[in-house]
N, C-alpha and C positions, 0 to 999 in steps of 0.2 A: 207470620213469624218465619214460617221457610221462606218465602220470596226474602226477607230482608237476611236470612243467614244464608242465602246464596247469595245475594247481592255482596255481601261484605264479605265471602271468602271462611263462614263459620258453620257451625251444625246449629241445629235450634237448641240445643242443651245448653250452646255459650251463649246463646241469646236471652235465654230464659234466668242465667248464671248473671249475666250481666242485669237484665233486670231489678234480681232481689240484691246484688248488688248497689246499685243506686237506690236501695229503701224503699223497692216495690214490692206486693205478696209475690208480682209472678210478670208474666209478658201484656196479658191483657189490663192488667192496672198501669203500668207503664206504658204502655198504647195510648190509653186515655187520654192521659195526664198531656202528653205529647198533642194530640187532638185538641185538647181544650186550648194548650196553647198557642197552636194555631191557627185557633176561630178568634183567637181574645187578645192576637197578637202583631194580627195585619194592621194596613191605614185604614181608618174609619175616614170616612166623608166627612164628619163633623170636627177630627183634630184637624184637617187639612184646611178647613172653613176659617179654625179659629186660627190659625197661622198665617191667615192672610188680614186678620185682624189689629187694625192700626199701621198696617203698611200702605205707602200711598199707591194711588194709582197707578204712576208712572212706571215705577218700579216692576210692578204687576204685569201691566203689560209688555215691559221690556222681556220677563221672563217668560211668559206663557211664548211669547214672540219665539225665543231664543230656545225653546222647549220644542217648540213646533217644528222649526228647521231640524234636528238634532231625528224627532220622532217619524219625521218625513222619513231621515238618510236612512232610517231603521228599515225602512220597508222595503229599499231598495241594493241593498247588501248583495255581493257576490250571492248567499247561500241561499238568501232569499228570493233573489231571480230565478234560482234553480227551480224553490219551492213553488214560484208561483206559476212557471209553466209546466211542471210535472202535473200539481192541481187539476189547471185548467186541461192538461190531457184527459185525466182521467175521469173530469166530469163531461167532455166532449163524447167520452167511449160510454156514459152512463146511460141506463135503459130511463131513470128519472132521476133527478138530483132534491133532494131534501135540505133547506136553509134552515138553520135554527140561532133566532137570539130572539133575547128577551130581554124588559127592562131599558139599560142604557144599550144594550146590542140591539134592538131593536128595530133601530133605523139604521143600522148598517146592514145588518140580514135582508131587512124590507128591500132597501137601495140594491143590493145584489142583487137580490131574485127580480127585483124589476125591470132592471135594465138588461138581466139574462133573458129572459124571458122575453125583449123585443127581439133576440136573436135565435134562441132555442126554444123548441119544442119540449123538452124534456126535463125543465124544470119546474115541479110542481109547486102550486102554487102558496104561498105563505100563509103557515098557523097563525092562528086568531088567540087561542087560549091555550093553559097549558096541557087541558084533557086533549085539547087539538092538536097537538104536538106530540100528544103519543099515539093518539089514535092513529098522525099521518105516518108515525116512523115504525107503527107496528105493519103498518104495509110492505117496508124497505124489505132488501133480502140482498143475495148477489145477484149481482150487475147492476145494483143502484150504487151511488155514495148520499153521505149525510155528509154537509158541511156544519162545526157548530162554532159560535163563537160566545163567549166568555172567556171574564176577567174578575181577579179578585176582587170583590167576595163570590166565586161562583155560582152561577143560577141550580139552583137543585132540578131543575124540569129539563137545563139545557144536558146537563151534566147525565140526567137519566135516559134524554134521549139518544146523548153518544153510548152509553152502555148498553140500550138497548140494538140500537145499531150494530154494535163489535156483537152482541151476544146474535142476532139474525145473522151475519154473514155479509153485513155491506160496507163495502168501502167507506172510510171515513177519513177528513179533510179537520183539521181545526186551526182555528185564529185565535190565539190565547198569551197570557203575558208569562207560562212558565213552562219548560221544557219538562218536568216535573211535576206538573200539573195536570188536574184531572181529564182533561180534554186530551192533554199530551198522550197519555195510557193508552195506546193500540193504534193510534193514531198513526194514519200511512204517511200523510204530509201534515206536518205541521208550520204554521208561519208564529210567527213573535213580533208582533211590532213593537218600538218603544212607547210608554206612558208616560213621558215624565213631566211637568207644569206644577205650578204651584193652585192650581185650580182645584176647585172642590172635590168634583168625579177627576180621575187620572186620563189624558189629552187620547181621544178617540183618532188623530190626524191620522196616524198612522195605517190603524185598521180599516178607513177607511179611504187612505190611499191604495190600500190592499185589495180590498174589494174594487176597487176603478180597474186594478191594473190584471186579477182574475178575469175578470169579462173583457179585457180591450186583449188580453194575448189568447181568450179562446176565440175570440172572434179574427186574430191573426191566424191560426189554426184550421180556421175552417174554410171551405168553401158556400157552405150555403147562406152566411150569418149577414152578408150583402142584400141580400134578396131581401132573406126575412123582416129587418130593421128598415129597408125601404117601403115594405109592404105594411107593416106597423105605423111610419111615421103617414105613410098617406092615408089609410083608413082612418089616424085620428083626424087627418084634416076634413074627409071627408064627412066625418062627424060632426065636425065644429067644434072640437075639444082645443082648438088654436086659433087665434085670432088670424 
């Protein structure tokens, strides 16, 4: 209730005024109310399903097409160039860097930390489950960052891991779709890709044109990121992990 009557320029009395004004007892039932209707008021996966229902093909992929380009230019915005190499500075200067996505972020976090990790040292290596994702971010402190990424409906483990992160002292990095959103909240850099498509889940292009272009500008950055990823790419051959 203070954070939002200093946000808007008011004391909490007009907050609380304005509440039972709109037919509330008080702040906290108008809290709620406001809560409920933003769990019950996002895109479900399922109306997005049923809007692609009885449309042809063609059309479909004309648009996800036409969606794709549009979420790509997202990524690469003046503001966002900023964002992406201030990021990759600050995970360059990190003592270890912590990924976190779950769900559909999944394989974008994975893909991150994979490919960083042919080049640095310093970032550890990918939670398995959600107890493993607290366990690893109860490590963090300063001089680490957490990178998190989610998107609406936000993951409650990724969301706890950024909290937990901001409540230790470590830097933190988020990939998310609201400036406003829960990731966004203390967040040092944040990026925004676009989501838009007519597709079921909202078009991941973006984020993870995002993730390509965090590892390819820390590896501009650095001086040792040659060596390492040569030294990577020969041990797998010497492995036989390539034909």
């Amino acid at each position: 209730m203070r954070s939002l009557a200093e946000r808007s320029g008011a004391n909490a009395n007009t907050v609380v005024r304005l509440s039972q004004a709109l037919g509330f007892a008080g702040y906290e039932a108008c809290r709620n109310a406001f809560q409920d209707a933003l769990r019950q008021g996002g895109e479900f996966y399922g109306k997005r399903a049923e809007e692609l229902s009885g449309r042809d093909s063609a059309s479909v992929l004309d648009a996800i097409r036409e969606a794709g380009h549009r979420n790509l230019e997202s990524a690469f915005t003046p503001e966002s160039r900023v964002a992406i190499d201030t990021a990759a500075r600050i995970m360059l200067e990190a003592r270890q860097v912590y990924v976190v996505g779950v769900r559909s972020c999944y394989a974008i976090a994975d893909y991150l930390g994979y490919t960083a990790r042919m080049a640095f040292d310093n970032f550890a290596p990918r939670a398995g489950t959600p107890g493993d994702i607290r366990d690893r971010i109860a490590l963090a402190g300063p001089g680490d960052v957490v990178l998190s990424i989610s998107f609406r409906h936000y993951s409650v483990e990724t969301i706890a891991a950024h909290d937990l992160a901001l409540r230790q002292g470590a830097r933190t990095v988020a990939i998310t779709d609201d400036p406003r959103g829960p990731l966004a909240r203390g967040a040092e850099v944040v990026m925004l890709p676009e989501m838009h498509g007519p597709q079921p889940l909202p078009s991941m292009i973006g984020a993870f044109a995002l993730a390509e272009a965090l590892v390819a500008s820390m590896v501009v950055q650095s001086d040792r990121a040659l060596g390492n990823i040569t030294r990577f790419e020969q041990r797998l051959h010497e492995a036989g992990a390539y034909l």
